[in-house]
N, C-alpha and C positions, 0 to 999 in steps of 0.2 A: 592265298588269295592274290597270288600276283597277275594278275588283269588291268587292262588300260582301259577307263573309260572313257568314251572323248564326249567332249559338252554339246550336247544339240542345240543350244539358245534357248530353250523353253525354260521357261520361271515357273517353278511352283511359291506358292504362297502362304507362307504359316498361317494361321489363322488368328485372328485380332490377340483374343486372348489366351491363345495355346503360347506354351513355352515347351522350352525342348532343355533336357535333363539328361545328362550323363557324368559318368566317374573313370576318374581312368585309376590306373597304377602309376610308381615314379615313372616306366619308361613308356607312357604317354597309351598303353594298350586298355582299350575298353573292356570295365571290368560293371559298370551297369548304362543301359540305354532304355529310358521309358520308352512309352506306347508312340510317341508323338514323333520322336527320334527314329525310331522304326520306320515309322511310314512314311518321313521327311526325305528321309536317307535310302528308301529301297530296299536295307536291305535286313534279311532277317536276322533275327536275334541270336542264334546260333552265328551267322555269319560275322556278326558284329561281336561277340564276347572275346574277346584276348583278341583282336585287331588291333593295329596301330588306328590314333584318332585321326592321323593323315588320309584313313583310307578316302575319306570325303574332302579332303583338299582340291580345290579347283584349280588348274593348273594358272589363272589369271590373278589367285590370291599371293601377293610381294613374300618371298620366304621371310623376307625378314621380318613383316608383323608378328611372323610366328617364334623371330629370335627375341622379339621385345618380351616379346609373353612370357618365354621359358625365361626371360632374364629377368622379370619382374616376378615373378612367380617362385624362382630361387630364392628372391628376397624374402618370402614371405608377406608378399603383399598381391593383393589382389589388384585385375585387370580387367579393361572396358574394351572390346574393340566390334569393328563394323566386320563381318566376315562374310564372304561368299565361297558356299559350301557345293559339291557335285556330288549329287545322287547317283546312283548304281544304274540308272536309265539314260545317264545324259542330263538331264533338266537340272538347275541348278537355284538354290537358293539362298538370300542373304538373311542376316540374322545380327541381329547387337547382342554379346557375347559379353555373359559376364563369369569371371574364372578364379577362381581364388582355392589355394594349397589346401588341404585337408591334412591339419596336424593333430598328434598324438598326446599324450598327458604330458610328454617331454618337450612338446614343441617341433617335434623332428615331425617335417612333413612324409607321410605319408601315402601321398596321392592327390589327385584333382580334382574338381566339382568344376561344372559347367551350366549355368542356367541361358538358355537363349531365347529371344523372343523376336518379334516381327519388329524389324526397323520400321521408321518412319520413311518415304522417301526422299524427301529434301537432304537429309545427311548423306545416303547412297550415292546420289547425284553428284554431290559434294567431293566424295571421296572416290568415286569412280575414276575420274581422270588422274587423281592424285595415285593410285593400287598401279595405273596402267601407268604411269611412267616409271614407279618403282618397278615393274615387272620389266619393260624395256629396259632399265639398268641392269639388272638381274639378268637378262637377256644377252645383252653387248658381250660379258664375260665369258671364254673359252669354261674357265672352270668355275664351276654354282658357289663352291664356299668364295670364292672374289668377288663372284657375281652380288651376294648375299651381302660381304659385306661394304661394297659399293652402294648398294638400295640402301643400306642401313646409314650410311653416313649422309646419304642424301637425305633420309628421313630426319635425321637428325639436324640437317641443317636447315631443314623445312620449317620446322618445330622453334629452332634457335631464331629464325629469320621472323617468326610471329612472336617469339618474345615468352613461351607458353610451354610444360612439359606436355608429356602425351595424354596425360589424363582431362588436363584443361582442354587440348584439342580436339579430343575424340567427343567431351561432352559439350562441347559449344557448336558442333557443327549440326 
């Protein structure tokens, strides 16, 4: 499925009370995608089964939210983030993402759960400008892993400069 899809600006909209539901494997490839996720995403269920979860990555989403994830998510702890995801048509949607390890009797994670639901728009707003200068960092760098972790240490310093980890920020905005 290696395909570029470039973003049209059209927003679809999850619906109030729809939530969007998937499972990956350790190496991040969808392994279940409800009804809702289907239709958010474009694309069919066959196309989405053993895909990387990247394939909906929006190219304006900061990579590095996605290092916090994987880094927070090897802890065994769960994660809250504002996401803006790209459909298989272009149209793109956001989403408050909630993500936590699926462990075994052992403890030894297993895989990933995703619940996502329709953001509010005042946090969007919020975070909007904030995504778009971690991507301009991300940007500046010749090579994406500097780039990456350039946005990251800017995040970080974002974060340290309100006094707040990422979990207090992501849910006060």
């Amino acid at each position: 499925m290696a395909r570029t899809v470039r973003p049209s600006g059209v927003e679809a909209m999850l619906g109030e009370e729809e939530l969007i539901v998937s499972k990956t494997d350790l190496k991040g490839r969808i392994t279940y995608a409800n009804d809702v996720f289907i239709r958010m995403a474009k694309y069919s269920y066959r196309e989405l089964m053993g895909a990387p979860h990247s394939l909906i990555r929006h190219p304006d989403m900061p990579r590095c939210v996605f290092k916090l994830l994987w880094d927070t998510l090897e802890t065994r702890h769960e994660i809250f983030a504002y996401v803006v995801n790209l459909a298989k048509d272009g149209s793109h949607y956001w989403v408050f993402a909630h993500v936590t390890p699926t462990l075994d009797d052992q403890g030894n994670i297993v895989g990933y759960h995703s619940n996502r639901r329709r953001p509010d728009r005042g946090p969007i707003e919020r975070i909007s400008p904030i995504y778009k200068a971690l991507s301009a960092e991300e940007a500046r760098h010749a090579n994406a892993r500097d780039g990456m972790r350039a946005s990251f240490d800017m995040m970080v310093g974002l974060l340290d400069k309100q006094g707040v980890g990422y979990d207090e920020f992501v849910l006060s905005l």
